[in-house]
C-alpha positions as CSV (number, residue, x, y, z in Angstrom):
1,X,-33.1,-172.6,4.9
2,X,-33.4,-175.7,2.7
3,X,-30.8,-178.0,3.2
4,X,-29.7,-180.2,-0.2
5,X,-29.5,-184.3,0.7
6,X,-26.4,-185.8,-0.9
7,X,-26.9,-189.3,-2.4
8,X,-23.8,-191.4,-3.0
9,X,-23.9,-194.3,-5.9
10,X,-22.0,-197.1,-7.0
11,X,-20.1,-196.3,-10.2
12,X,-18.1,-199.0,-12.0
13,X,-15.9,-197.8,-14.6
14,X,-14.3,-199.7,-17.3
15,X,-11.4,-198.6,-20.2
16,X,-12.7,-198.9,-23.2
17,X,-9.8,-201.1,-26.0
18,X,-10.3,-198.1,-28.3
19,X,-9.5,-195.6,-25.6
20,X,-11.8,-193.9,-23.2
21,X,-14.0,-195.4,-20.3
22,X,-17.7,-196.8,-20.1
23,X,-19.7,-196.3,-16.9
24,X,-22.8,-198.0,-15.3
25,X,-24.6,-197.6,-12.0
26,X,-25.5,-200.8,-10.6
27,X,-28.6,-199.4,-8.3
28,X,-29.6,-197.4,-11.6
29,X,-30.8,-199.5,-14.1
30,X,-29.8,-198.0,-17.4
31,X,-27.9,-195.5,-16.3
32,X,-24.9,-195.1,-18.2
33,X,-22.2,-192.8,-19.7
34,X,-18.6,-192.9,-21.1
35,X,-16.2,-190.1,-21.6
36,X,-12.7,-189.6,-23.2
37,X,-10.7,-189.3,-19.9
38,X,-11.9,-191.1,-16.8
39,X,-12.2,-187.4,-15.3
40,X,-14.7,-186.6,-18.1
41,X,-16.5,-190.2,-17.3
42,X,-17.0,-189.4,-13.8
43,X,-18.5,-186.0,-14.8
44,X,-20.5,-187.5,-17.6
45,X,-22.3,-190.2,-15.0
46,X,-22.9,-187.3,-12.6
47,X,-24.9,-186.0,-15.2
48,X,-26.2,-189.0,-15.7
49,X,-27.7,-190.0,-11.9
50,X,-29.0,-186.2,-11.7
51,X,-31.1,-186.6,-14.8
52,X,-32.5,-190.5,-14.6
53,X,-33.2,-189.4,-10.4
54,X,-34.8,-186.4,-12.0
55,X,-37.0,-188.2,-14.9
56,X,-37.3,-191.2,-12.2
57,X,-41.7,-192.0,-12.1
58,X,-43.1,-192.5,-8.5
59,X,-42.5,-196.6,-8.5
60,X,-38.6,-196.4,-9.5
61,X,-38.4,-193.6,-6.4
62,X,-40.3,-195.7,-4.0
63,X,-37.5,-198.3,-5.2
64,X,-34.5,-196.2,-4.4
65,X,-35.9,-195.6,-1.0
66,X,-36.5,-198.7,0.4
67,X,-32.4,-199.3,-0.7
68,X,-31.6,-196.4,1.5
69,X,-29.2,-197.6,3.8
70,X,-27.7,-200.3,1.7
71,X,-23.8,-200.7,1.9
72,X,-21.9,-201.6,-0.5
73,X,-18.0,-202.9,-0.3
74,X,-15.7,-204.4,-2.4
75,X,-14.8,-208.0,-1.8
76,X,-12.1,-210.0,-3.2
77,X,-11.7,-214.1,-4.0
């Protein structure tokens, strides 16, 4: 039986001023999406880390490995 690895990523929303939300993936260079509802967003960027991981060439993969194991927290000043 195969088993599926789950990755988790980053995703930083923002509301848009003419309604709606943007979304970017820090660790994903270019990967963005936006959606009416921030429930539709978060679906939308879902989409959007399946299919940039699955169009990804061998050097951006090597990449995202060696950031395995990364944490990442929010920090306030």
């Amino acid at each position: 039986m195969k088993t599926e690895r789950v990755q988790t990523y980053l995703a930083v929303f923002g509301e848009e001023e003419d309604g709606g939300y943007s979304v970017s993936v820090p660790a994903l260079p270019g990967c963005f999406s936006q959606g009416d509802t921030f429930e539709e967003a978060r679906k939308n960027i879902e989409e959007a880390i399946r299919l940039y991981l699955d169009d990804a060439d061998e050097e951006t993969k090597t990449y995202l490995r060696s950031r395995r194991g990364e944490v990442v927290t929010p920090v306030s000043v």
